[in-house]
PDB file of N, H, CA, C and O in Angstrom:
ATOM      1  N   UNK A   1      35.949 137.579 -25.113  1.00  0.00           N
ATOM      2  CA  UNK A   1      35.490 136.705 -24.060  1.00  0.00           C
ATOM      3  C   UNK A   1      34.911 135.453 -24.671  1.00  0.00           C
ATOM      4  O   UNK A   1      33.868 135.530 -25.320  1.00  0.00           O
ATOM      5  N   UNK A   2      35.640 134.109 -24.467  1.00  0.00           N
ATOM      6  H   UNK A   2      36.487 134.047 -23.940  1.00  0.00           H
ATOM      7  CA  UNK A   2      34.986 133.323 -24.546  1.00  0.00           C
ATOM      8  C   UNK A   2      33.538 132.893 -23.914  1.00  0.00           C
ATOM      9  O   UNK A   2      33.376 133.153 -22.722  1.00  0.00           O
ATOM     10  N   UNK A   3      32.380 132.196 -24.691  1.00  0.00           N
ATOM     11  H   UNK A   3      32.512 131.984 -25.659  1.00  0.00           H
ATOM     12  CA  UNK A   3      31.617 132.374 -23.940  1.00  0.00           C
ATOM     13  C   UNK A   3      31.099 130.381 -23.557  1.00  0.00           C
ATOM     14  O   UNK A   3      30.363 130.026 -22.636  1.00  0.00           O
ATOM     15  N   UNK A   4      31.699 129.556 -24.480  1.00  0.00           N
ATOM     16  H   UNK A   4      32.296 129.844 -25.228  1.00  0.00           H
ATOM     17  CA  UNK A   4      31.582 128.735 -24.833  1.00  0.00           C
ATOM     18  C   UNK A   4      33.133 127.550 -24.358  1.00  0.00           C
ATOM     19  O   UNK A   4      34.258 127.776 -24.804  1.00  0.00           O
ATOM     20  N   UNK A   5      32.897 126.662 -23.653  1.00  0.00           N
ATOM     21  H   UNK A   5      31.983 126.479 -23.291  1.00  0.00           H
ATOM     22  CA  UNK A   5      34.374 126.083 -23.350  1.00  0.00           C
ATOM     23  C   UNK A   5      34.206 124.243 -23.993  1.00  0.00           C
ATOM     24  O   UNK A   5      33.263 123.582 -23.559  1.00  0.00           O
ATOM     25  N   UNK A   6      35.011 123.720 -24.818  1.00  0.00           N
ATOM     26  H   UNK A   6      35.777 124.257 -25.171  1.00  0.00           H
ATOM     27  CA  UNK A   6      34.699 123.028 -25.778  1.00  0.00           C
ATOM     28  C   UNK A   6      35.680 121.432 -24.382  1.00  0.00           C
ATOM     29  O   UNK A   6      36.777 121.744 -23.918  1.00  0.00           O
ATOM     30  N   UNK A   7      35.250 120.424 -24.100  1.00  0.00           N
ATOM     31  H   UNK A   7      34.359 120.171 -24.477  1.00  0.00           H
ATOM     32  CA  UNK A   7      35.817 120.057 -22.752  1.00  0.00           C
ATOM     33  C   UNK A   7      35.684 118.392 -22.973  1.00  0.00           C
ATOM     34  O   UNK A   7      35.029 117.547 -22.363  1.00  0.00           O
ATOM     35  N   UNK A   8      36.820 118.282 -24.397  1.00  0.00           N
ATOM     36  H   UNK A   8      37.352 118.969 -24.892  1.00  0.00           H
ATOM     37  CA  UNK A   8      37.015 117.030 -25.059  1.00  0.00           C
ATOM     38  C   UNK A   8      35.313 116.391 -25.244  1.00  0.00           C
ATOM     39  O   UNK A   8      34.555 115.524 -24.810  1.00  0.00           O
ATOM     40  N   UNK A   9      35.417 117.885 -26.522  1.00  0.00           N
ATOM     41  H   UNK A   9      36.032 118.589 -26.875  1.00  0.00           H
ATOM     42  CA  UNK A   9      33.686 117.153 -27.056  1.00  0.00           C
ATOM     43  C   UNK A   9      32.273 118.085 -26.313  1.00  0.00           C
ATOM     44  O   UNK A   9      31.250 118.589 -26.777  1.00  0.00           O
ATOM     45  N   UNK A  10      32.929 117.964 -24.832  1.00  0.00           N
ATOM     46  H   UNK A  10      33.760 117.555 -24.456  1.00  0.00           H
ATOM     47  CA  UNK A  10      31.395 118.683 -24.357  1.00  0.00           C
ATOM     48  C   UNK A  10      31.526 120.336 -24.084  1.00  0.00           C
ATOM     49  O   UNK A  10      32.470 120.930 -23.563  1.00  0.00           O
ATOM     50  N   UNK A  11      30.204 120.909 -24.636  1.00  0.00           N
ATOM     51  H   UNK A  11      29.437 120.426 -25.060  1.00  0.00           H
ATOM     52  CA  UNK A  11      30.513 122.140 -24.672  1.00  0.00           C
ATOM     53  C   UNK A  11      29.740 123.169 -23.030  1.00  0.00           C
ATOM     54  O   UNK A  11      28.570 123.297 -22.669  1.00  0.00           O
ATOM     55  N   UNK A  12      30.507 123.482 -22.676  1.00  0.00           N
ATOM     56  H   UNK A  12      31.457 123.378 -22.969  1.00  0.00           H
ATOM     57  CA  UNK A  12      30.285 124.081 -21.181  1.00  0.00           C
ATOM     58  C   UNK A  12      30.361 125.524 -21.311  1.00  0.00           C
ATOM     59  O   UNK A  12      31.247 126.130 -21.914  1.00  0.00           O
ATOM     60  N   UNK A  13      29.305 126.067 -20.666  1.00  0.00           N
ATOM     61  H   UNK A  13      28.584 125.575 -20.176  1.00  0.00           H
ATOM     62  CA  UNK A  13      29.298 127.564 -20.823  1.00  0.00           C
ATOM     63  C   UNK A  13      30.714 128.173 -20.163  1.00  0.00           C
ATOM     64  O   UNK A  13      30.949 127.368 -19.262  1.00  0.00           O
ATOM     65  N   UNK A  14      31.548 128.963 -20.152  1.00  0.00           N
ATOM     66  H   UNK A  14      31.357 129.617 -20.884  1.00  0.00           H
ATOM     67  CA  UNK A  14      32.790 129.535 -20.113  1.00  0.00           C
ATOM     68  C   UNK A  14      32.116 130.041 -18.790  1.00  0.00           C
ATOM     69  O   UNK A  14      32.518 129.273 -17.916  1.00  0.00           O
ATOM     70  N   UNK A  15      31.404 130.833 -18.317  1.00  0.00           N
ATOM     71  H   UNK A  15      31.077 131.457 -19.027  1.00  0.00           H
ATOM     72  CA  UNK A  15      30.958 131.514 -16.936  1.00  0.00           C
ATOM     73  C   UNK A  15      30.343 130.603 -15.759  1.00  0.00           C
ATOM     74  O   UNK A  15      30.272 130.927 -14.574  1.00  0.00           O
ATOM     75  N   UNK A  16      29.982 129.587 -16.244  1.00  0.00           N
ATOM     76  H   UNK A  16      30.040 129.323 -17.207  1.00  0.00           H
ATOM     77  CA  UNK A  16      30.326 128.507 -15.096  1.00  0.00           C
ATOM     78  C   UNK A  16      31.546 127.769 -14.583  1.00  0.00           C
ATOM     79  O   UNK A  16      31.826 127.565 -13.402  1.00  0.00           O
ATOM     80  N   UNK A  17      32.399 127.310 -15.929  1.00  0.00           N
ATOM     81  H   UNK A  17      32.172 127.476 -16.889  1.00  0.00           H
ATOM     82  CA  UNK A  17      33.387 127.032 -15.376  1.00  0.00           C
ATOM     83  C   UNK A  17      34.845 128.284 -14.331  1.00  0.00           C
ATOM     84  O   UNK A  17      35.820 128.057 -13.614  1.00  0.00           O
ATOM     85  N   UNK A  18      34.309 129.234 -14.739  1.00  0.00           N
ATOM     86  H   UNK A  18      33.517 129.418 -15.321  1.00  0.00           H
ATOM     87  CA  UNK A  18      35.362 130.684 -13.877  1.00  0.00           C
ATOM     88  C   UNK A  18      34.478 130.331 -12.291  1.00  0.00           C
ATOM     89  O   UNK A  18      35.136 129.958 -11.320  1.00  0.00           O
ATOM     90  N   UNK A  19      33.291 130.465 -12.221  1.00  0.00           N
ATOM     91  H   UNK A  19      32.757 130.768 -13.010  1.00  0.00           H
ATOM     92  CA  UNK A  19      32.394 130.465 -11.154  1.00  0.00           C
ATOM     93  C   UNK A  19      33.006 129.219 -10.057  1.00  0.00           C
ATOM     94  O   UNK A  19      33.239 129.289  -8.850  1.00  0.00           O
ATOM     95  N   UNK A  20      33.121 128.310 -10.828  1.00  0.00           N
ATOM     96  H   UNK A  20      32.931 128.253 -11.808  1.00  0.00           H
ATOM     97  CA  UNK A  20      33.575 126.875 -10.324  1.00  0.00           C
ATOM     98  C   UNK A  20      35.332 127.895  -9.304  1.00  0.00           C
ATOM     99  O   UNK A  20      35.417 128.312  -8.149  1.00  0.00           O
ATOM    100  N   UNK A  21      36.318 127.911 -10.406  1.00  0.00           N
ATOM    101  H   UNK A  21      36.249 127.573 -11.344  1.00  0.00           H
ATOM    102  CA  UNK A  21      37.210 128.326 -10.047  1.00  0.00           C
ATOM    103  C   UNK A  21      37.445 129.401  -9.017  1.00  0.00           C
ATOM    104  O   UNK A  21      38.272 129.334  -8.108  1.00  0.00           O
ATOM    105  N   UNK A  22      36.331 130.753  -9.351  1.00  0.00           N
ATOM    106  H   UNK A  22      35.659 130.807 -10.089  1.00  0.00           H
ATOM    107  CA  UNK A  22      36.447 131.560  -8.005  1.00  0.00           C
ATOM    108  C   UNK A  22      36.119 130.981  -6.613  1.00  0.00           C
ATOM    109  O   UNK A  22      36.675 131.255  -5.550  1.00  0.00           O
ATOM    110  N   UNK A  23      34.704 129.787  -6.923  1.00  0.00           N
ATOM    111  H   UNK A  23      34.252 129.563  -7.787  1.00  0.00           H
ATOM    112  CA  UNK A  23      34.716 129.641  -5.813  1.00  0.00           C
ATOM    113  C   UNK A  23      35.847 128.864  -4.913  1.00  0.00           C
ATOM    114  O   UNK A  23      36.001 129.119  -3.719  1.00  0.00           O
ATOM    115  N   UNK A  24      36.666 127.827  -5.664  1.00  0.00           N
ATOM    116  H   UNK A  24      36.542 127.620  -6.635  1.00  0.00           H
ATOM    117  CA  UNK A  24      37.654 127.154  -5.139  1.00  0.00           C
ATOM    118  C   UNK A  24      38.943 128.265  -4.524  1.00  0.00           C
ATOM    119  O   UNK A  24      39.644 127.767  -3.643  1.00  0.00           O
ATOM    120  N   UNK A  25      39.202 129.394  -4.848  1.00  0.00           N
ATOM    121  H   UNK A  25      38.632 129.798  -5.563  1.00  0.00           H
ATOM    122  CA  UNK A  25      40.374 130.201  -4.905  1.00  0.00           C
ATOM    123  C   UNK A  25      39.247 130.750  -3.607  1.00  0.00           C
ATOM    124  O   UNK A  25      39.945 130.552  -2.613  1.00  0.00           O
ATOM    125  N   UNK A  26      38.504 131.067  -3.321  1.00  0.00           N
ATOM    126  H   UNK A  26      37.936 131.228  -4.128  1.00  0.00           H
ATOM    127  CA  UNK A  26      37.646 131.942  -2.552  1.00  0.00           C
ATOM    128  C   UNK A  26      37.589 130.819  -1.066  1.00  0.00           C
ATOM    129  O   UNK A  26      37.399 131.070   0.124  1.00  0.00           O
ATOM    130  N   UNK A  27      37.783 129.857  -1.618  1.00  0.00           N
ATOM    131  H   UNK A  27      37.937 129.653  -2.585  1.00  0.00           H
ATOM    132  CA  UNK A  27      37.491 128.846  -0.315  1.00  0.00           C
ATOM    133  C   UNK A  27      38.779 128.198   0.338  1.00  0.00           C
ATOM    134  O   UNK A  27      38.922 127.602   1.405  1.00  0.00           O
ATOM    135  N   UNK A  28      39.624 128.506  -0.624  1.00  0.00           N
ATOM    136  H   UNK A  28      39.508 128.991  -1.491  1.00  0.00           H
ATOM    137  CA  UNK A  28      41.114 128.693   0.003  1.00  0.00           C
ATOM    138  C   UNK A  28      41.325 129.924   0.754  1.00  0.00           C
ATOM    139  O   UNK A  28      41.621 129.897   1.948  1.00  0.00           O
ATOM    140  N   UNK A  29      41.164 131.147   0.001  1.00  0.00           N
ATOM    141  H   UNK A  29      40.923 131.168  -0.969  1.00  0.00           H
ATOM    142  CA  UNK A  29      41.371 131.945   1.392  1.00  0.00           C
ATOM    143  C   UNK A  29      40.878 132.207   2.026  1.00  0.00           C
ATOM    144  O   UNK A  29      41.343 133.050   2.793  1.00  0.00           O
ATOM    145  N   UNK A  30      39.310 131.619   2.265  1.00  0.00           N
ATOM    146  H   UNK A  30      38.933 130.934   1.642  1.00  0.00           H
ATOM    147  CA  UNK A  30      38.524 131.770   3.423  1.00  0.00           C
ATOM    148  C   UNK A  30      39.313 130.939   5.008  1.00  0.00           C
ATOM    149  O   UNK A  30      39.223 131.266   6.191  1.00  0.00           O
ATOM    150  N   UNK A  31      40.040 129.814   4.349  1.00  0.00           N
ATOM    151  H   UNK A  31      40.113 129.549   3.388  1.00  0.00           H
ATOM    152  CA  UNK A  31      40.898 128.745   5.193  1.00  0.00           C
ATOM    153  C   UNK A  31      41.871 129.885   5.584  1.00  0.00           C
ATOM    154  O   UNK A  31      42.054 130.273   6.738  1.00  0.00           O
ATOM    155  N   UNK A  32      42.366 130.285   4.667  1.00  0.00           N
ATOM    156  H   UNK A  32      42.217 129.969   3.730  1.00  0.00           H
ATOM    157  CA  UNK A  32      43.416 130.721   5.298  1.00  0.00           C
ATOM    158  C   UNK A  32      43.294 132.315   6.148  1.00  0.00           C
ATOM    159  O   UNK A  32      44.302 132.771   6.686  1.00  0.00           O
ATOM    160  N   UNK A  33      42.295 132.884   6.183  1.00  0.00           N
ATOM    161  H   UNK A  33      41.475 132.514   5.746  1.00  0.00           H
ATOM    162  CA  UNK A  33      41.877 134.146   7.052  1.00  0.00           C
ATOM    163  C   UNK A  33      41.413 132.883   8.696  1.00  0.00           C
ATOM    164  O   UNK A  33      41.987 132.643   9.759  1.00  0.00           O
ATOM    165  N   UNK A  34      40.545 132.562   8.263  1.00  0.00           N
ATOM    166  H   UNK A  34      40.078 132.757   7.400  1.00  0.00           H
ATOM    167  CA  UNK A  34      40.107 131.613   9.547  1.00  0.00           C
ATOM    168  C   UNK A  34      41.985 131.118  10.135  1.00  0.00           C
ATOM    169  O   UNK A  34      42.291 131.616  11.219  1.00  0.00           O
ATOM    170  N   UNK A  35      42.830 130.433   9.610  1.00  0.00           N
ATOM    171  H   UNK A  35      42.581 130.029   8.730  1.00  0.00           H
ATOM    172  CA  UNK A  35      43.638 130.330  10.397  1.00  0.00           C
ATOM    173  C   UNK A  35      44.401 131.301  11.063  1.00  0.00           C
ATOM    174  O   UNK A  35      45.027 131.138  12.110  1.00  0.00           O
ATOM    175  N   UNK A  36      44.270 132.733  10.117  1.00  0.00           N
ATOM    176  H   UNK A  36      43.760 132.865   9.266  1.00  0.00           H
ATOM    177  CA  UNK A  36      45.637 133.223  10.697  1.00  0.00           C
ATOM    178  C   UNK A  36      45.067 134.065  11.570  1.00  0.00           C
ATOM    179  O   UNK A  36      45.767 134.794  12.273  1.00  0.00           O
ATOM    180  N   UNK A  37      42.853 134.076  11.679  1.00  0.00           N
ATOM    181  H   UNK A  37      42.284 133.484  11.108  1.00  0.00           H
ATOM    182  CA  UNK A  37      42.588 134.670  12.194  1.00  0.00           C
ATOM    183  C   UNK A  37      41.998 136.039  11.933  1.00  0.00           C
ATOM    184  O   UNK A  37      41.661 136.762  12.871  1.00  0.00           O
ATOM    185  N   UNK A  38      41.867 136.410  10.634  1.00  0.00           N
ATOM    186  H   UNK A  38      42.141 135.822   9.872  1.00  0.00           H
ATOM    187  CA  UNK A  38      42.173 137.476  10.253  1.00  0.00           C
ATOM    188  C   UNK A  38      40.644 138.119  10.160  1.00  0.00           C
ATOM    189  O   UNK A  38      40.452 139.282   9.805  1.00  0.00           O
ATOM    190  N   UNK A  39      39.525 137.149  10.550  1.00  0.00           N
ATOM    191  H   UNK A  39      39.681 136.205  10.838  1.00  0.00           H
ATOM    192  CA  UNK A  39      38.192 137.717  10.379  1.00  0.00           C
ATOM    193  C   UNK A  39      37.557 138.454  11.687  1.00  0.00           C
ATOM    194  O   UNK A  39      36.409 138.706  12.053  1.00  0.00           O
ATOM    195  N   UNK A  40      38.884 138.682  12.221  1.00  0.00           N
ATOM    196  H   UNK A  40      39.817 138.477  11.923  1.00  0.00           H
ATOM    197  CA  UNK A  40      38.854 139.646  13.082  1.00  0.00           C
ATOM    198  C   UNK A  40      38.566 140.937  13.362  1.00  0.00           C
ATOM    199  O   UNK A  40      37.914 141.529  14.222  1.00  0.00           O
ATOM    200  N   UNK A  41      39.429 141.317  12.107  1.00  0.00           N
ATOM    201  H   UNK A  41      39.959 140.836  11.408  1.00  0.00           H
ATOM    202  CA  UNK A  41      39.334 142.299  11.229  1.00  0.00           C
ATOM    203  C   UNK A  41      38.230 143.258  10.149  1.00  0.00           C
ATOM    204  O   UNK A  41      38.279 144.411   9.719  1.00  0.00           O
ATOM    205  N   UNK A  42      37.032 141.860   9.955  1.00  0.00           N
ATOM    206  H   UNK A  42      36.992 140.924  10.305  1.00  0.00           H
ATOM    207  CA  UNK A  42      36.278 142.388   9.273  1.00  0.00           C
ATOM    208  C   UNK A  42      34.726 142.760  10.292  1.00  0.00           C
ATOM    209  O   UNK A  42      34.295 142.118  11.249  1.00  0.00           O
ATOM    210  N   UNK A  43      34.187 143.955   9.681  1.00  0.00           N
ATOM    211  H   UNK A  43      34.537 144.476   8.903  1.00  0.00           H
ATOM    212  CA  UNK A  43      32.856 143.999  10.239  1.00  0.00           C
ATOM    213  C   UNK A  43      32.430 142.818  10.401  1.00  0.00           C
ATOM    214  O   UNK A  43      32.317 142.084  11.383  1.00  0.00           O
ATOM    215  N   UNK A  44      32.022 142.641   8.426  1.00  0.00           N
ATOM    216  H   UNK A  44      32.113 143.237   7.628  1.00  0.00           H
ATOM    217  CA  UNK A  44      30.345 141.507   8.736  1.00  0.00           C
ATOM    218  C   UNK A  44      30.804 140.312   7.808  1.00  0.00           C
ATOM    219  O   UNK A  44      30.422 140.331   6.638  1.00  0.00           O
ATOM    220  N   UNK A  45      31.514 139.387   8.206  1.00  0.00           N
ATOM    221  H   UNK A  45      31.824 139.372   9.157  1.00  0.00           H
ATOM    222  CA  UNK A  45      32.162 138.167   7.554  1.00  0.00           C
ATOM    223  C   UNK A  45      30.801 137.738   6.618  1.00  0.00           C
ATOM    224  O   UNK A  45      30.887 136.516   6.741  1.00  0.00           O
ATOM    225  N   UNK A  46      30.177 137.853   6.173  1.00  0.00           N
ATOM    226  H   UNK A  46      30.107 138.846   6.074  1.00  0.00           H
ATOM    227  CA  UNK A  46      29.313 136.942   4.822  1.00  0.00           C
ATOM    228  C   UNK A  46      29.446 138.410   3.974  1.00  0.00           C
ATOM    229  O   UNK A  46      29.264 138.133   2.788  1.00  0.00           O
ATOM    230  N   UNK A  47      29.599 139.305   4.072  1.00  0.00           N
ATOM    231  H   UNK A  47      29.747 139.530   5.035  1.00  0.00           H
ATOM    232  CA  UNK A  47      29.311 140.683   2.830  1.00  0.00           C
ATOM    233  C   UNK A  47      30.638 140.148   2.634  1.00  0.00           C
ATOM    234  O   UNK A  47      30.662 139.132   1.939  1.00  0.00           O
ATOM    235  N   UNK A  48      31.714 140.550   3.052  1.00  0.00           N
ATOM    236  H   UNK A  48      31.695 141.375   3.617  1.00  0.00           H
ATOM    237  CA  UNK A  48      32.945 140.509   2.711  1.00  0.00           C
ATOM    238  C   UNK A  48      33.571 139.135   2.130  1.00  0.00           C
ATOM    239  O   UNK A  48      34.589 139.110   1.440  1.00  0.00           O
ATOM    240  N   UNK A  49      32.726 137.851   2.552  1.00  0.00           N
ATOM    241  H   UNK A  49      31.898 137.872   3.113  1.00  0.00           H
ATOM    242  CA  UNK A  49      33.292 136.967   1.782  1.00  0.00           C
ATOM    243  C   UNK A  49      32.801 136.996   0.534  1.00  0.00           C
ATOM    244  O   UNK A  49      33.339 136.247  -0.282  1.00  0.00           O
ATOM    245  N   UNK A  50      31.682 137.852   0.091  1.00  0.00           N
ATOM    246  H   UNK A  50      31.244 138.460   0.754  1.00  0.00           H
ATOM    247  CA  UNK A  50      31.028 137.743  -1.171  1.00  0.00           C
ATOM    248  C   UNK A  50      31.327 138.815  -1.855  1.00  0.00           C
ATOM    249  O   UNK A  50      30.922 138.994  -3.003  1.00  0.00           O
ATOM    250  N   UNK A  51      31.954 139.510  -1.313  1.00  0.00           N
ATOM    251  H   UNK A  51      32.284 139.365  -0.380  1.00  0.00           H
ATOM    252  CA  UNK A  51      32.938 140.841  -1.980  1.00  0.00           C
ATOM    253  C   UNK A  51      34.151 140.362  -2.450  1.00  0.00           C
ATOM    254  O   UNK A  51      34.773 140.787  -3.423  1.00  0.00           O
ATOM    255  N   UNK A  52      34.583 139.070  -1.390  1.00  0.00           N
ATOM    256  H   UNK A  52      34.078 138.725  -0.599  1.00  0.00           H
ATOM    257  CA  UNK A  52      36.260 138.533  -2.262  1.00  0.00           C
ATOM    258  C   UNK A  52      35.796 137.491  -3.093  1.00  0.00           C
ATOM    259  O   UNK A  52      36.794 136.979  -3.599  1.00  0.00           O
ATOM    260  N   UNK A  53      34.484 136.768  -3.591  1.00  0.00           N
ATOM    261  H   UNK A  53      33.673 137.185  -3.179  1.00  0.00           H
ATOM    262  CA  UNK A  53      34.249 135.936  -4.263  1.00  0.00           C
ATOM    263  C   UNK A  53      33.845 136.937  -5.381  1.00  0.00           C
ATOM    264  O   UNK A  53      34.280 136.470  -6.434  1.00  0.00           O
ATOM    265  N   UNK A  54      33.285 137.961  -5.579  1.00  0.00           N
ATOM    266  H   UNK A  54      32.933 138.340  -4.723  1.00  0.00           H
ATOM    267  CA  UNK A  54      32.989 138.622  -6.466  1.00  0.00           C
ATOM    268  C   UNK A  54      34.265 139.503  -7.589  1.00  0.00           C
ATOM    269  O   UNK A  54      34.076 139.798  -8.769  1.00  0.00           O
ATOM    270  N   UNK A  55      35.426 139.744  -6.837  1.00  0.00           N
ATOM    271  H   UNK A  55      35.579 139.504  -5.878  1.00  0.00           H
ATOM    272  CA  UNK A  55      36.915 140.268  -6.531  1.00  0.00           C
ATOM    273  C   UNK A  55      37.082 139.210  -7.949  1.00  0.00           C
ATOM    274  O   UNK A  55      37.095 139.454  -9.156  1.00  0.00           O
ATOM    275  N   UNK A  56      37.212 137.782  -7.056  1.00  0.00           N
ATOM    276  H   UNK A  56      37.201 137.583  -6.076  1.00  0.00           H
ATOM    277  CA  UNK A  56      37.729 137.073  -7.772  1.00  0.00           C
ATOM    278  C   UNK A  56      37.223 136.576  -8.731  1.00  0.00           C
ATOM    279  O   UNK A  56      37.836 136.472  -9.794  1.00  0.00           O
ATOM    280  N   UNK A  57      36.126 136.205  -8.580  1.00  0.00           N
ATOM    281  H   UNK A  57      35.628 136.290  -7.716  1.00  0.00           H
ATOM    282  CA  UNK A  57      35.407 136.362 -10.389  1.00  0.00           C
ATOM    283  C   UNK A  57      35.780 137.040 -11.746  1.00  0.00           C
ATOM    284  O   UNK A  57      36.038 136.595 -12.865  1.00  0.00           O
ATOM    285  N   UNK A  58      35.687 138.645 -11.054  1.00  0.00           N
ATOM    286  H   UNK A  58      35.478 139.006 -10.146  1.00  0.00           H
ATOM    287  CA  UNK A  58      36.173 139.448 -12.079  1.00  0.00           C
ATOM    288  C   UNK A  58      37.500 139.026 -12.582  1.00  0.00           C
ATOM    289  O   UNK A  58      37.811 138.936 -13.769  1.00  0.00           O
ATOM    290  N   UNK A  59      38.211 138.791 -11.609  1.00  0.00           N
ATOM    291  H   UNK A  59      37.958 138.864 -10.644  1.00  0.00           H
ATOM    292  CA  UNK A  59      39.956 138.584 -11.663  1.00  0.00           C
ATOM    293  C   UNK A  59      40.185 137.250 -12.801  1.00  0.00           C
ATOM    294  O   UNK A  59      41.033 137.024 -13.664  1.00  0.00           O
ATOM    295  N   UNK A  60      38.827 136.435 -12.257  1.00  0.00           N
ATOM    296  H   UNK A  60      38.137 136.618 -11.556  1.00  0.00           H
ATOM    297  CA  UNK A  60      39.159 135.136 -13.022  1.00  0.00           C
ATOM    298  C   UNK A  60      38.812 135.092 -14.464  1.00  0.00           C
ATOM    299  O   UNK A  60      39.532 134.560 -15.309  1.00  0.00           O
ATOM    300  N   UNK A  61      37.638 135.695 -14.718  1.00  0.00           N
ATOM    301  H   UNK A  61      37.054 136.127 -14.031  1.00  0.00           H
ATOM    302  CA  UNK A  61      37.062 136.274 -16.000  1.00  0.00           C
ATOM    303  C   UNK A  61      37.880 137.102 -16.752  1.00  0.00           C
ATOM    304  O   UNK A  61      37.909 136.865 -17.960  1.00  0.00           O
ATOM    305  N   UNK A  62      38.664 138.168 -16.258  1.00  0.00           N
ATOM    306  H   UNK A  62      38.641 138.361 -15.277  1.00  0.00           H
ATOM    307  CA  UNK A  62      39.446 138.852 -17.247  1.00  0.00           C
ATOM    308  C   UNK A  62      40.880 138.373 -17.433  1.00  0.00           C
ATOM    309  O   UNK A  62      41.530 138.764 -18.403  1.00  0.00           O
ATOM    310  N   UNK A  63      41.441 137.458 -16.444  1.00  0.00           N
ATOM    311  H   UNK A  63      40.913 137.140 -15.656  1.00  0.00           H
ATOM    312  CA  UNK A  63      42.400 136.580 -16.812  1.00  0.00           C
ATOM    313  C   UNK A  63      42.200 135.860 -17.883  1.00  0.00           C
ATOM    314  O   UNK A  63      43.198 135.650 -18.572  1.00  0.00           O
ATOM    315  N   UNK A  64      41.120 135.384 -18.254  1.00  0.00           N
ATOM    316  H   UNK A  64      40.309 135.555 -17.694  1.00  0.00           H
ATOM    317  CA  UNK A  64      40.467 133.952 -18.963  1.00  0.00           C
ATOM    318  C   UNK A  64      40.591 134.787 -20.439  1.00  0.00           C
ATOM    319  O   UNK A  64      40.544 134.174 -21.506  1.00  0.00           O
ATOM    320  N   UNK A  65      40.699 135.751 -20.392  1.00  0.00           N
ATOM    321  H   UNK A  65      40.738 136.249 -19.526  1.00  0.00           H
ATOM    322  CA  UNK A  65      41.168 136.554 -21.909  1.00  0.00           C
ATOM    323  C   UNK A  65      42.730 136.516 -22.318  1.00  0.00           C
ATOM    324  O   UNK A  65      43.179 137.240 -23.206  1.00  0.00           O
ATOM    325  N   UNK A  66      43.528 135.585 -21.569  1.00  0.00           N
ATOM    326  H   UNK A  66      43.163 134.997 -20.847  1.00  0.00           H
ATOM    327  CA  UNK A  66      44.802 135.605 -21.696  1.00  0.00           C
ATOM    328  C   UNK A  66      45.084 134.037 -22.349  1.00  0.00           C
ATOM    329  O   UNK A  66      46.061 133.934 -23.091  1.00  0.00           O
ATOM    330  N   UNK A  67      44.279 132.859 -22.096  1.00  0.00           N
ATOM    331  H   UNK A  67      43.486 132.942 -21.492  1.00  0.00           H
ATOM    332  CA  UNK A  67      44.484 131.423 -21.947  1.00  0.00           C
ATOM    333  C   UNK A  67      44.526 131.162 -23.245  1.00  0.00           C
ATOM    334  O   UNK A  67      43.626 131.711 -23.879  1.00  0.00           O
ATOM    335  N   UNK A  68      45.069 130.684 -23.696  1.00  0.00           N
ATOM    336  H   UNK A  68      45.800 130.238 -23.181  1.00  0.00           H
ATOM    337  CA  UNK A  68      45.181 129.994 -25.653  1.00  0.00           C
ATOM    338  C   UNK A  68      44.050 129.513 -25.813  1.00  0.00           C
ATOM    339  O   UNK A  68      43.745 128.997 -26.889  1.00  0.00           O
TER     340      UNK A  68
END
């Protein structure tokens, strides 16, 4: 695990920049449940959006062990 992201010169902690990214991927499909409707479906819309932001964290973090 990188922990350190080097960002032409400036050095950025590696777990902020994933954080950045889940939340963008997390706020896309929040758009896209709201359109198709789909928070219909869930009990309690704030646990569950912080269950798929958390989802995707992990997802984004252990991807980030793949990147050159």
């Amino acid at each position: 695990m990188r922990y350190v992201i080097d960002i032409y010169g400036v050095l950025v902690p590696a777990l902020l920049l994933w954080i950045i990214v889940a939340y963008v991927l997390s706020a896309i499909l929040r758009r896209l449940m709201q359109r198709f409707d789909l928070y219909r479906l869930v009990w309690h819309r704030a646990l569950f959006d912080f269950a798929v932001f958390v989802c995707l964290l992990g997802g984004v973090v252990y991807l980030s062990e793949y990147l050159p």
